[in-house]
Each structure stands twice: as C-alpha cells, then as structure tokens.
N, C-alpha and C positions, 0 to 999 in steps of 0.2 A: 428216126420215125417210129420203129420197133420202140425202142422205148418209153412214146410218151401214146402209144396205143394201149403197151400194156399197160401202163400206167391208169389210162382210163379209165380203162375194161376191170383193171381191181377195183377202184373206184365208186364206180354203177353198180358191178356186183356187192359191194357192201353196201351200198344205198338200197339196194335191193331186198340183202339181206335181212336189214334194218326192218325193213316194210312186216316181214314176216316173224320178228323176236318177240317173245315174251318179254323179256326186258336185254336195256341198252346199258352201258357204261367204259367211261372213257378215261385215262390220265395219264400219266407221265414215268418212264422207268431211265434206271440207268446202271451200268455198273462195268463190271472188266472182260474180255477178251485174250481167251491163255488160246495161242493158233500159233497153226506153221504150215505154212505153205509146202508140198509134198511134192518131190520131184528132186533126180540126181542133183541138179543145178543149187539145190539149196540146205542150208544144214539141217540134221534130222532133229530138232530138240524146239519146243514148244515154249513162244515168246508173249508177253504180255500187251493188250491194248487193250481200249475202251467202247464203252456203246453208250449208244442214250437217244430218246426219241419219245413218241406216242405210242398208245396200243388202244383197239378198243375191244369190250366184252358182246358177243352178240349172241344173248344164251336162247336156244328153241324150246330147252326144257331143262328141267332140274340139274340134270347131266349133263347135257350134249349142247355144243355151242362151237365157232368161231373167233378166234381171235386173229383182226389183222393186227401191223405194226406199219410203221413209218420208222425208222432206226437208221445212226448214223452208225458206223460198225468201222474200227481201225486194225488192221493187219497187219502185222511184224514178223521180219525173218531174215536173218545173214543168208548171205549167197558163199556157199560152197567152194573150197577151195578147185572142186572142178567142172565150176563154172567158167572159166577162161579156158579147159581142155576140151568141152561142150560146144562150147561159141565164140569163134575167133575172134567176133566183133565187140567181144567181153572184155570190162574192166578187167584188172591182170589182179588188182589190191581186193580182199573181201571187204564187201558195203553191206550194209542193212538197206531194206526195203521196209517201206512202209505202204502200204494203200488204203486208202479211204473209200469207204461204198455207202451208199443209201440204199438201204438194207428192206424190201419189201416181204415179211413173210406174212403168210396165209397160216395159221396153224387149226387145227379141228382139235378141240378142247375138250375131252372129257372128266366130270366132275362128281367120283362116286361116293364124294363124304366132302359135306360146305367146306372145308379147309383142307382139299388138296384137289389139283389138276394134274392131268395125263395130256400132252400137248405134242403133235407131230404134225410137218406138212411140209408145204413147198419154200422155198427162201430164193427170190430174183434180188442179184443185188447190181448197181447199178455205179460202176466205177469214179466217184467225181474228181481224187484227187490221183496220182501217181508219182513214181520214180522212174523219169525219164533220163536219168543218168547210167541207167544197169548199162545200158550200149554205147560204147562208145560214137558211133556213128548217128546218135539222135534217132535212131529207128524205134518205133512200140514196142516194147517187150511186153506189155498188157493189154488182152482184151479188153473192151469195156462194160460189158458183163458177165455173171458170175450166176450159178443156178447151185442151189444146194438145198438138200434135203436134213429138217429138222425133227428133232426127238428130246422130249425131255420132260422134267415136274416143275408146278408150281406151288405152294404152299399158302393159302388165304389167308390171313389174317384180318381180318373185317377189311379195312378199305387196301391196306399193305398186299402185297404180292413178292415175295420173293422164290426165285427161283432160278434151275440153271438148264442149260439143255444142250446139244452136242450137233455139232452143223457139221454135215459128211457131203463136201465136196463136188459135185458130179458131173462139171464142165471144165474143160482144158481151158485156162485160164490164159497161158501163153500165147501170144502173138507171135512168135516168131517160128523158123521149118520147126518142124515136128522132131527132133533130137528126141527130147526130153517131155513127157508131160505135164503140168503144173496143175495141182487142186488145192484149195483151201479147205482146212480143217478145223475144229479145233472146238473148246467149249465158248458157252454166253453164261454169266453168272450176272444175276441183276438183281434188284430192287425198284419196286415201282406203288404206285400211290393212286390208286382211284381219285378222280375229281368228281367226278356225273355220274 
C-alpha cells in the first residue's frame, strides 16, 4: 500500500509541477550500472548491471528545474565467503545476487551553461525481481524497498543527454536479524534522447 501511495503522490506532484514550468520535455535513457552491495556478508568489489527507462525535464527557469525518472535499475554482487559464518541459514557455496528495482528518482537539476547539468535528489526504489535462493530455508533476505540518495552531471547535447551519477545507499536493505547491514551503492552511467 506504501508503495502505490507513494507512487501517486510522485505522480500529482509532477502533474503539478508541470502546471508551473516554463517548458516541458520528455524521452527515453539507458545505459550500465557498476554497484556493490556493502556489508560483511558480501564481497567488497564493484559489479556490472543495467538501467533503462523514461525521464522528464521540468525547467522553472534557465537554470533550475526537476527531473523525475521511471527506471528499471539491475544489481549485482557475490556473497562473501563469510556469508554462511553470518547466517546459519546460508548457502555454504558463493552465489551471485542479482536484484531488480523500479527505480523512482526525483533529482533538482541545475543548469549553469545550456550543455551541462548539476543533478542531486532522492531515489525510492521499488524491488520487483529477487534472489530467493541466498537462504536456504526460503526466508526474505530482501527488503522490498530501497531509498538512496543521488548526485551527479549531465552533459546536453541538443536533444542527447549523457551523463553518470553516484547512488549512496541509505536504507538497510536486508530482511533478515540485524547481523549485518546491507546498502546499495554504486554508479549510473547512461545515455538518453529527448522525444517532446
């Protein structure tokens, strides 16, 4: 229910937003994901995945604007070899994790020369796929959302956008007792394409 509230409520507030913009613009981005989930249980070295989704532009003025996103965002990381001395109910073998999130950030876009942005904000992200193999006993070992805070450039190119930005973590992502804490980290490196 948390979910599909806040979901709304980003929603109206960018309809809202809209209401108020000097100008609007919307398209499509995508590109790779270098992340590592951070915590004992998992290894320390930073693995490769993907993104891709929508964004739009909601500028108030020359500079300052709004960008949300809709983003499918993919997570990768080996589990530690003392991930079975952590959690008894751990596979004993090292597995890779993958997880999948629908990826909602808000970012506040600053734009102090037409071909480059300054982009920091909130990032809810929303778990839709997982690895329910980490446990042996079929128990969660994944929350089902994820909150992180975003920073980073973008570089204009008439309708092109590329750009990369660094997502720092900031909810204990693990479901199961508190051993260990678990955050996701890591960069967004993309390319994307004004349409409107």
């Amino acid at each position: 229910m948390k979910k599909i509230f806040f979901s709304v409520f980003i929603f109206l507030m960018m309809i809202g937003a809209a209401g108020f913009a000097q100008s609007f613009h919307a398209g499509f981005k995508g590109g790779a994901n270098i992340n590592k989930i951070e915590g004992k249980a998992f290894s320390n070295e930073f693995r490769h995945g993907y993104n891709g989704g929508a964004f739009a532009e909601i500028n108030f003025s020359k500079k300052w604007g709004i960008q949300p996103e809709l983003i499918w965002n993919q997570s990768q990381t080996v589990v530690s070899q003392r991930f079975k001395d952590l959690y008894d109910e751990g596979l004993s073998e090292l597995k890779g994790v993958k997880l999948d999130y629908l990826s909602i950030p808000l970012l506040l876009s600053y734009t102090p020369a037409k071909f480059i942005s300054f982009q920091a904000g909130p990032q809810f992200g929303i778990l839709i796929n997982k690895d329910d193999n980490l446990l042996q006993n079929g128990k969660e070992a994944f929350k089902s959302g994820d909150f992180s805070l975003l920073g980073g450039v973008q570089v204009n190119i008439g309708s092109m956008k590329v750009g990369g930005r660094y997502a720092l973590g900031l909810s204990n992502i693990s479901e199961i007792r508190d051993v260990d804490k678990w955050r996701n980290n890591g960069f967004q490196l993309y390319v994307g394409f004004r349409i409107i």
